[in-house]
N, C-alpha and C positions, 0 to 999 in steps of 0.2 A: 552246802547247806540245802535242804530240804524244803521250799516254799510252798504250800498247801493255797489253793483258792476253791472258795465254796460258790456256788450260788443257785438261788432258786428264782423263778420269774414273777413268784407272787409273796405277799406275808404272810395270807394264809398257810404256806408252806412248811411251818415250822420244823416237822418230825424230818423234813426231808434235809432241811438245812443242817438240824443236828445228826444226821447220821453222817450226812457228808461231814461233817468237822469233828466227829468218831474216826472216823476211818482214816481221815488225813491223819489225826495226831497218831491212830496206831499205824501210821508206817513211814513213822518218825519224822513226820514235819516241824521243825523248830518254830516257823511263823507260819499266819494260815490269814490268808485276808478274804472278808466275809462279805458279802452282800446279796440284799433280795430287787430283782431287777431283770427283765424280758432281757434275753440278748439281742433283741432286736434292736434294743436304746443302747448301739454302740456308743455313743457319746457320753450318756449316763452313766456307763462300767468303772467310777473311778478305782473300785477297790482290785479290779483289773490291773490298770492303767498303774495303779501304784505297785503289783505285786512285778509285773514287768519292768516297771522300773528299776527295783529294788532287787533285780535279779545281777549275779555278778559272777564271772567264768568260776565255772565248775559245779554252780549252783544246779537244782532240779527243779523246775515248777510242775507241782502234783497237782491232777486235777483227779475226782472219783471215776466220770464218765465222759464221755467227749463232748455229750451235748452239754454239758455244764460250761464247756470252753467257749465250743464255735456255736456259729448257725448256718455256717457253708462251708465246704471245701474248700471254697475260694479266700474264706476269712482264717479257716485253720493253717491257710498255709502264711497267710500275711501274719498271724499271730508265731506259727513257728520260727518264720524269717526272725522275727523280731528278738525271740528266747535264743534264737544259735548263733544271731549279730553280739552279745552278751557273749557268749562261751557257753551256756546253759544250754539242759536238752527237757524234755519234755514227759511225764511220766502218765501213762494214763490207768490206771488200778485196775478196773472194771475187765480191762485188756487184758492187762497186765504186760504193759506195752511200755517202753525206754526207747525214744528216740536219739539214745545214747549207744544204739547198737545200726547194724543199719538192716538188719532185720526188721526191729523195731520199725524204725524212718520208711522199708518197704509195704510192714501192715499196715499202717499209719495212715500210707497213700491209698491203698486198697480198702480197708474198715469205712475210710473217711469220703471214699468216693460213693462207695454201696450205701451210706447213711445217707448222703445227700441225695440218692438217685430214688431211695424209698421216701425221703421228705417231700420230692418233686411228684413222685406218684401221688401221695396222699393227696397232696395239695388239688391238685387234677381231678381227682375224685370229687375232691369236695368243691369244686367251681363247675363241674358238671351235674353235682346235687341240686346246688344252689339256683346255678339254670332251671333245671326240672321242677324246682318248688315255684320259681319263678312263672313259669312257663304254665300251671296248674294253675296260679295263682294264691296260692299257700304259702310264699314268699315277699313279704315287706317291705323288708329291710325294719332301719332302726326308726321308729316315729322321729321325728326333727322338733325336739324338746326347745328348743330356743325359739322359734317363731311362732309356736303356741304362745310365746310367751310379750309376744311383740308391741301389742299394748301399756303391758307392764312395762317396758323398758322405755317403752316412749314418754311414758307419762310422769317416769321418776325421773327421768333426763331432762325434763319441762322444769319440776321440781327442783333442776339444779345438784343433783344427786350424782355423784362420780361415776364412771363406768366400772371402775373397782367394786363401786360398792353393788351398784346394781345386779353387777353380774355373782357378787357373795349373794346378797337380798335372795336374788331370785335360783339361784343356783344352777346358773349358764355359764358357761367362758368370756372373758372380756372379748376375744376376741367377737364373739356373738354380736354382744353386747355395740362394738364399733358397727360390727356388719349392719344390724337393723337400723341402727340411726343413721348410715349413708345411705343407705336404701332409703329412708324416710325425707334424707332431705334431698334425694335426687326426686323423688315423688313429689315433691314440694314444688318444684322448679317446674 
C-alpha cells in the first residue's frame, strides 16, 4: 500500500498543502495523512506519528519533498530506521527517489547530507547578519510584550483574577503571567 504524508509549517499555507495532496493521490496513495505544523515541533507531528504507525511490510510511505519529512540528516535517518524496522521503504517524488532500491538508499544519503549542509550554511549567514544588525545597532530583538504589561497583571491578580484569565485579558502566556508575580513577590520580600 501506498502511504502519502503531507505537510506544511504554517496555515497560511493552503496551495501548498493542496498540491502536496494532488500529487500524493496521483502516484497512487491509498491513504495520505495531513497536517499543518513546523517540523521543528517534533512532538506535535501526530499525523506523522500515526502514518508510521500505520505503516506495515511492503507498504511505501510517499512523501513530495524531503523537507516536508525531516529537518536533519540526523532525523531522516531516525525516521528511515523507523519505516525499514516495519518492512516499508521510503519514497520521495520530487527525487524521484525509492529507498527500495539501494540506489535509491545511496542518493538518499548524499541528497540528504548536501540539504543539510546548505540549511547549516544559511543558517550561519543569518547569525552573522544578525550580529552585524546587532553590532550597528539596527537590531532589537523582539520588544518583551509581557512586562510592558506588568502592571496589569499585578493588579488583576490583586483582583483575584486567575492567571488563565489574565494572561487571555491581556494577551500574554500564562507562563508570563506566573513569571511577573514571582518576581513581584520576591520584590515584596
Amino acid at each position: 500500500m501506498l502511504i502519502g504524508y503531507a505537510r506544511t509549517s504554517t496555515l497560511d499555507q493552503t496551495a501548498g498543502l493542496e498540491a502536496q495532496q494532488r500529487d500524493l493521490v496521483g502516484a497512487g496513495c491509498e491513504r495520505t495523512y495531513v497536517e499543518q505544523v513546523s517540523s521543528v515541533d517534533v512532538g506535535e507531528r501526530l499525523e506523522l506519528a500515526r502514518a508510521l504507525d500505520n505503516l506495515r511490510s511492503g507498504d511505501v510511505l510517499v512523501v513530495t519533498k524531503l523537507d516536508r519529512l525531516a529537518r536533519s540528516m540526523a532525523h531522516l535517518m531516525e525516521l528511515l530506521k523507523l519505516v525499514e524496522a516495519k518492512g516499508a521503504t521510503l519514497r520521495i517524488l520530487s527525487m524521484n527517489l525509492d529507498t527500495g532500491t539501494p540506489t535509491g538508499r545511496l542518493m538518499l544519503n548524499v541528497l540528504g547530507s548536501v540539504a543539510q549542509f546548505e540549511r547549516e550554511i544559511m543558517l550561519e549567514r543569518q547569525r552573522e547578519g544578525i550580529a552585524k544588525a546587532k553590532a550597528a545597532g539596527k537590531y532589537k530583538g523582539r520588544a518583551p510584550t509581557a512586562r510592558a504589561k506588568e502592571a496589569e497583571v499585578v493588579s488583576l491578580a490583586a483582583k483575584g483574577v486567575s492567571l488563565s484569565e489574565i494572561a487571555r485579558q491581556l494577551g500574554i502566556g500564562k507562563a508570563s503571567v506566573h513569571r511577573i508575580l514571582k518576581a513581584q513577590q520576591v520584590a515584596e520580600q
